[in-house]
N, C-alpha and C positions, 0 to 999 in steps of 0.2 A: 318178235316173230323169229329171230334169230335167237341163239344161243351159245353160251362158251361149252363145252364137254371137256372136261381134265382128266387125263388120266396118264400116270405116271411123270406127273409135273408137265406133260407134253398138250396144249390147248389146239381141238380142232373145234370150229365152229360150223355151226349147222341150223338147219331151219327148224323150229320148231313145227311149222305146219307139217312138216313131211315127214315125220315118225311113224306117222298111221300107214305109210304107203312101205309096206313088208318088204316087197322088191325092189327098193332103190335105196343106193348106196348115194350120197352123197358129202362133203364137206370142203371148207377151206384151212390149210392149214397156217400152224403161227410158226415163230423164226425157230420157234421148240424143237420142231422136227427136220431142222438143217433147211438148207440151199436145195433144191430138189430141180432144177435146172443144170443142164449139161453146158450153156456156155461162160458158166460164171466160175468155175471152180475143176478142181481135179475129177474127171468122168467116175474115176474109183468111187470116191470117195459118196458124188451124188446117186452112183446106183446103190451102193449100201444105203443111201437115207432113203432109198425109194426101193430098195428090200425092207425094210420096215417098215414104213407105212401099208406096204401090202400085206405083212406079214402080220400088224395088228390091225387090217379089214377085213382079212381071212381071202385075199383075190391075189391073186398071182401077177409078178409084174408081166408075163409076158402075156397077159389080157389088155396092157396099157396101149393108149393109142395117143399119139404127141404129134402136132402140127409146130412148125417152124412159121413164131407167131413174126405179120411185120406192119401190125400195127393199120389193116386196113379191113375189106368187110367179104373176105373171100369165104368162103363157106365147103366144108367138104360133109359128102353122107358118107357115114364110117358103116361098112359091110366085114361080115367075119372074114373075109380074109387080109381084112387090113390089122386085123389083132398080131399086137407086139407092135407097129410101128413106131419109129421113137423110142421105144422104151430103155435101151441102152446105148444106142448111138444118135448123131443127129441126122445122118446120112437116110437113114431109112422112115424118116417121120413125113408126113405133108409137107410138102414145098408150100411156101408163101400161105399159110393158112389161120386166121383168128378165128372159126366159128367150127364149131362138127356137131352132128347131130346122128342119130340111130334111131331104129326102131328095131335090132337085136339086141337081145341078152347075151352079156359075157365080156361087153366092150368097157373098159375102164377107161373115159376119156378125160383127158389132162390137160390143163393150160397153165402156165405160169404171171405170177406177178409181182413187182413191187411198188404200187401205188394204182394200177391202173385199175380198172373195175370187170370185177368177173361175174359174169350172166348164167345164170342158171335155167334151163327150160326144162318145165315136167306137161305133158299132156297124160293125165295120170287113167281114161276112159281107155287109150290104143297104148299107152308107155312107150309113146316114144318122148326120149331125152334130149337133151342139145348141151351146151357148153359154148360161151362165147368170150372171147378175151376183148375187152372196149377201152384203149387209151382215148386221150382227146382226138386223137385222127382218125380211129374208129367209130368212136361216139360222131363225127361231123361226118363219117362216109355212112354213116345207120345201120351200122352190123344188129343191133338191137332188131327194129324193124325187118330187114335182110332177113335173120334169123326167123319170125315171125313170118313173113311170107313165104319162107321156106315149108316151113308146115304147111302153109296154106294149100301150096301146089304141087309139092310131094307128095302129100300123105291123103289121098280121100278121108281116109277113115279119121284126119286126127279131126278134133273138136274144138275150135280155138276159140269157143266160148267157154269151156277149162283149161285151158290153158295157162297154167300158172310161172313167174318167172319171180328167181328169187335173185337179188343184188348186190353180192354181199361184200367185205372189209375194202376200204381202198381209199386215195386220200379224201380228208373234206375238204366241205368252200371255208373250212373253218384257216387251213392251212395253204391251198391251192390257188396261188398267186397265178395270173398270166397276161401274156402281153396284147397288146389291143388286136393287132393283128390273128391271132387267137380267137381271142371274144368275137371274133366275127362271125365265126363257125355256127354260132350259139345263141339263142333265142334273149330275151331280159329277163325271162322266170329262172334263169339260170345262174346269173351272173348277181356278182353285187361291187359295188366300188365301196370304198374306203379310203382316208388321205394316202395310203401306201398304195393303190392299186387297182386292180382288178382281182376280181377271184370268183373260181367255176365249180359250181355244184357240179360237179360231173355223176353222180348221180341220181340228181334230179332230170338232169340232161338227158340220160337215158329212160327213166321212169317216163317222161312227158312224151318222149319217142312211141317207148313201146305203147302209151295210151291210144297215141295217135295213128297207130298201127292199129289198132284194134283188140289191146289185150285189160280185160277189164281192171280195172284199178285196184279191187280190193284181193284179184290174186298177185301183185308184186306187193314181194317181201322186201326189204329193205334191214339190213343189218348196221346201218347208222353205225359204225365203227371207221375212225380216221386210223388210215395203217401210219400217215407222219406222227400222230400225235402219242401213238399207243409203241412205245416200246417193243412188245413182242412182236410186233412185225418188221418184217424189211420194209426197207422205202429206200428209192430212186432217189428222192428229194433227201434223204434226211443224209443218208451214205454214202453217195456217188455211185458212180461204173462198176464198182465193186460191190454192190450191197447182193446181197442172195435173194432169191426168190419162191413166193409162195407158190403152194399150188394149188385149183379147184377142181377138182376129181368129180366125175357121174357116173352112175353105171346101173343098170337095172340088170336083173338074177331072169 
């Protein structure tokens, strides 16, 4: 349901369910297209990698909108006059923010990652979109969910019987050790032990949430790609404090 798209050696992945939907821009990108986070490297250097990825999506960065992610299940609704926030400093972005959501056109909204799982929302009946960033601390605070009721209560008009979310690149349970104290967080359909350990589907973690929130099964997508195990990604786990970061971009015209 996922897919890789290459073009000029550069890999962005994308859904395949949602090509049919003309006004929505979406994808995640690979390590191709640089570090596209402002605290990991030179500001220079990151806005030039995020002048081109706008410049081959054809949207301008100062349609970007970036929340100063910390890993819990805060939620912002992005309005036009919050266009540009983020997009060249970190000063001007969402304070304390993993989720944002719109139901304007023109809003390019961004989250970064290196390992953690990034949440896609399309209610494709009213177009309104979401973006959500879910580490393990998010995934246990249910920004997933969170996000889903936010529609709920927001939006009269959205339809959260279409409701689709798509979950794409981040580590697997194939790689994603942790410690017990951890697994508490975390249901058993999630978890699995080994003589080495514990280890956390973290995105099943999320799938099972957003079920139990009420989003039907057969609209999450799942892009089944371990960002530890696949090269062209960054990863936390694989690089340390220094590794760069991906980023998941929405936006509807």
């Amino acid at each position: 349901m996922w897919y890789q798209a290459v073009d000029s050696g550069r890999e962005l992945w994308k859904v395949k369910n949602w090509d049919k939907y003309s006004w929505l821009t979406h994808g995640f990108t690979s390590r191709h297209w640089g570090n596209l986070a402002l605290h990991v490297e030179d500001i220079a250097d990151v806005i030039t990698e995020r002048e081109r990825l706008s410049q081959y999506l054809g949207i301008s960065l100062d349609s970007w909108v970036v929340g100063n992610q910390i890993h819990k299940a805060n939620i912002q609704r992005v309005k036009p006059s919050d266009k540009g926030r983020g997009a060249v400093d970190h000063a001007s972005a969402f304070c304390d923010t993993d989720g944002m959501i719109t139901e304007y056109p023109g809003l390019f909204l961004v989250t970064f990652y290196a390992d953690c799982v990034p949440l896609f929302f399309v209610e494709p009946k009213s177009r309104i979109i979401g973006i959500a960033h879910a580490g393990w601390r998010g995934t246990a605070a249910q920004i997933g969910p969170a996000m889903v009721n936010y529609f709920r209560l927001a939006y009269q008009q959205a339809d959260l019987n279409h409701l689709e979310v798509a979950i794409g690149p981040s580590i697997g349970s194939c790689c994603y050790q942790i410690s017990e104290q951890v697994a508490e967080n975390f249901s058993q359909q999630s978890l699995s032990c080994s003589s080495d350990g514990i280890y956390l589907d973290l995105c099943l973690a999320n799938k099972l949430q957003l079920i139990a929130s009420g989003v039907n099964a057969n609209n999450i997508f799942l892009a089944n790609q371990c960002t530890y195990c696949n090269n062209s990604f960054f990863s936390f786990r694989r690089e340390g404090k220094n590794a760069g970061r991906m980023a998941a971009f929405i936006y509807r015209s």
